[in-house]
N, C-alpha and C positions, 0 to 999 in steps of 0.2 A: 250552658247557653252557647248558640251557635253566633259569632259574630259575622256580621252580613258583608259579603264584597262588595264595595263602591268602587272600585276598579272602571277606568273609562270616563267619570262622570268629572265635567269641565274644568271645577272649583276646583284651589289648593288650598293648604292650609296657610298661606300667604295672610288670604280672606282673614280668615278666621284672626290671625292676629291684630287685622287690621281693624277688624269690628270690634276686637277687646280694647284695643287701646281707645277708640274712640269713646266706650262706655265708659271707658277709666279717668278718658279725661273730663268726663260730662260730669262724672261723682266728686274731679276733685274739684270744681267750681261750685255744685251744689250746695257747699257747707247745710245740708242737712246733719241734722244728730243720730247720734251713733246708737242711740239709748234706745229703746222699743216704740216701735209705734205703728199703729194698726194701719194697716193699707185700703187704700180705696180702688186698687186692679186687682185684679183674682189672675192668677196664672190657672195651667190646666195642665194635670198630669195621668198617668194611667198606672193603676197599679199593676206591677210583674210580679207573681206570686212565685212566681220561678229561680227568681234573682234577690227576693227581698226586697227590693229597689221600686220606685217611683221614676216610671219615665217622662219628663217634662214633653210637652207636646206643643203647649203655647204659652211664651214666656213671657211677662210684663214687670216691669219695674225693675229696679237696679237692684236687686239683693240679691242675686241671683250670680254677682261678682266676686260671693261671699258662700255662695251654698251649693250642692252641687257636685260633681265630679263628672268629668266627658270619658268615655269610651265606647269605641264602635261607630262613632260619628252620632252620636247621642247625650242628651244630658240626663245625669242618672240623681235622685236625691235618695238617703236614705230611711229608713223607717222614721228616725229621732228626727231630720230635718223635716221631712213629712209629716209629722205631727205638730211640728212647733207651728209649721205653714199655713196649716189649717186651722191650729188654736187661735191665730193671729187675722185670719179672714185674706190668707195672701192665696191660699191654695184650694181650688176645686178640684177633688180625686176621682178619679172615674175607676169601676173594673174594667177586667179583658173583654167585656161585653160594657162597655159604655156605658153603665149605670154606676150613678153617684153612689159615694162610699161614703158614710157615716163616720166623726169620729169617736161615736161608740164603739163601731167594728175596727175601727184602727188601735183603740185603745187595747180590744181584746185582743188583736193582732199581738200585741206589744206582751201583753200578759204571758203568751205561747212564749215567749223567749223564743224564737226562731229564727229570727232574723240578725242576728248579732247584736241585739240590746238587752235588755228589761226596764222595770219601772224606774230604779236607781238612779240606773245609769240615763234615761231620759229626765230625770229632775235636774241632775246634774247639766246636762245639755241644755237644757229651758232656762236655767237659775244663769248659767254663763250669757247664754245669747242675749237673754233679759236686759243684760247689763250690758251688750253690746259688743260683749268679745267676739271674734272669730275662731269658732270650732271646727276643727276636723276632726276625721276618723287617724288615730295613729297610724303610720306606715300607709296609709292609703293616699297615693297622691293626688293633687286637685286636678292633676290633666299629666298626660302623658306625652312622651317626646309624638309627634305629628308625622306622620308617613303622607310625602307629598303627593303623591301621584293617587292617594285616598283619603276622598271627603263625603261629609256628609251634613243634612242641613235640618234646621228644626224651627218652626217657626217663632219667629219675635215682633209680636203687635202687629201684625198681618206684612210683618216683610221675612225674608228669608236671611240665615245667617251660617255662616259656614261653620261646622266646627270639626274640633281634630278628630282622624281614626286611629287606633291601635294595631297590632297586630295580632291575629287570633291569641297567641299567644298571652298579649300583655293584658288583653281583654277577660281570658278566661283566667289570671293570676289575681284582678282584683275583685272579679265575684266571687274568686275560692276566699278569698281573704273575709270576704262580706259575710257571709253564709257559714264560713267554717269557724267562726268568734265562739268561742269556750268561755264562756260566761262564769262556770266556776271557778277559772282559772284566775288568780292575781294576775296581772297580766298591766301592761301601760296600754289606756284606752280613748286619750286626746290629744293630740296638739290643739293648742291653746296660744292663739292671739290677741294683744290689745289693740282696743277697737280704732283703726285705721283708714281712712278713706279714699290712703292708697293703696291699698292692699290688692294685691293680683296674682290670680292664679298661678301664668304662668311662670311670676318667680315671688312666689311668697316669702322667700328667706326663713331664717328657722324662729323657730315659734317661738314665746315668752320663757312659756313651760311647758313640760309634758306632762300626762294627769293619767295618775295610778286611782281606780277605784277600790277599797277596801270592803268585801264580802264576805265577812267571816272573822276570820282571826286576822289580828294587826300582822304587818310583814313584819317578817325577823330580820339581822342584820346582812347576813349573807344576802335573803331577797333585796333589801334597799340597793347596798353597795352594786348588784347586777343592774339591777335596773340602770342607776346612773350611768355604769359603763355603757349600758344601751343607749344613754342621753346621750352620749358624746360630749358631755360638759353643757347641755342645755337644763337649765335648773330642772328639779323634779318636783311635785306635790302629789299630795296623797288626797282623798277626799272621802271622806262620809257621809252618807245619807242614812237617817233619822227622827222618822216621824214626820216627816216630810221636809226637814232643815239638814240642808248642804252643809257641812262644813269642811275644812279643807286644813292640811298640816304638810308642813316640810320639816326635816329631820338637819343640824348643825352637827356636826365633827366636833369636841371640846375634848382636849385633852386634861385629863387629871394630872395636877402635882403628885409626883412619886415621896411618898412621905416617908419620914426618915427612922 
């Protein structure tokens, strides 16, 4: 995917800070709950077959604080937040040709394994949001450093809103990331936030934990011990899904008494 030059066009990414903090401070007087609750605005996105990604077109409600990821001067969702959006009555999908997308065809979507998820790994995503957490994609960041002199706008409840560009570069580093997810691989595949009302993109701070999905065989010790070096001392868990019940494990250090 080719990322579009906005080069010349008036806005900075100033804007765009300034429209988030205002959202930021509207949620944190809100004291709405953190916990699921079905929506009464529908946003509007268009699916990219290209990129795996949903590109937001017309945004409504504050959740949107929490889901999401900007590049190219675009808001991009992916397939798991795309599904959960729609389970929930927050998202209308469109295709590349403007016709609503079912989510029975999103579900079979997801079956293909092609986009960097499967069904697991969306229970896992549904079962966390349910409860209100804030989920990312691992190593996918929520927004990228802002190149000022390129912006670009998308709409929000019929006004315009600035948000950040990338460089073709950082733009085509996080669809390769998107798209190129090895699904058979053990791999760490969340950060995992508790549910926060101040929570913001541009500095989320580091997450609760990071979330290992388990597909197959349990990790061995060598795998644990890497992984956490990969945490950088941010706790680790592990999860399973079965029969459609999440469960979820962290592994302790215990040293045995040397007997005599």
């Amino acid at each position: 995917m080719e990322c579009e030059d906005w080069h010349g066009l008036s806005s900075d990414s100033e804007l765009l800070e300034e429209d988030l903090k205002d959202e930021e401070e509207y949620n944190y007087t809100s004291n709405s709950s953190s916990k699921l609750q079905f929506r009464k605005v529908t946003s509007v996105a268009r699916w990219n077959s290209g990129v795996g990604m949903a590109e937001v077109v017309e945004r409504k409600g504050q959740l949107w604080m929490t889901t999401g990821i900007v590049h190219s001067g675009k808001l991009y969702c992916s397939i798991e937040e795309t599904l959960f959006l729609m389970e929930i009555g927050a998202l209308l999908l469109l295709s590349e040709n403007d016709e609503s997308i079912s989510l029975e065809t999103m579900y079979q979507q997801l079956a293909e394994e092609k986009d960097g998820c499967f069904w697991e790994l969306y229970e896992v995503y549904r079962h966390l949001k349910s409860l209100g957490y804030i989920v990312g994609r691992h190593g996918i960041p929520w927004s990228l450093k802002s190149v000022k002199k390129n912006t670009g706008t998308v709409s929000s409840e019929g006004t315009s809103e600035s948000l950040e560009v990338q460089s073709p570069q950082d733009c085509n580093s996080v669809i390769e990331r998107f798209i190129k997810m090895d699904l058979n691989e053990l791999k760490l595949v969340f950060d995992v936030y508790l549910p926060n009302g101040k929570f913001r993109k541009s500095s989320p701070g580091d997450p609760s934990y990071v979330l290992s999905l388990i597909r197959g065989q349990p990790p061995s010790k060598i795998e644990i011990e890497a992984f956490e070096r990969q945490c950088g001392g941010i706790p680790l868990k592990f999860c399973l899904v079965e029969h459609g019940r999440v469960s979820f494990y962290s592994f302790s250090k215990v040293e045995l008494p040397v007997l005599p």
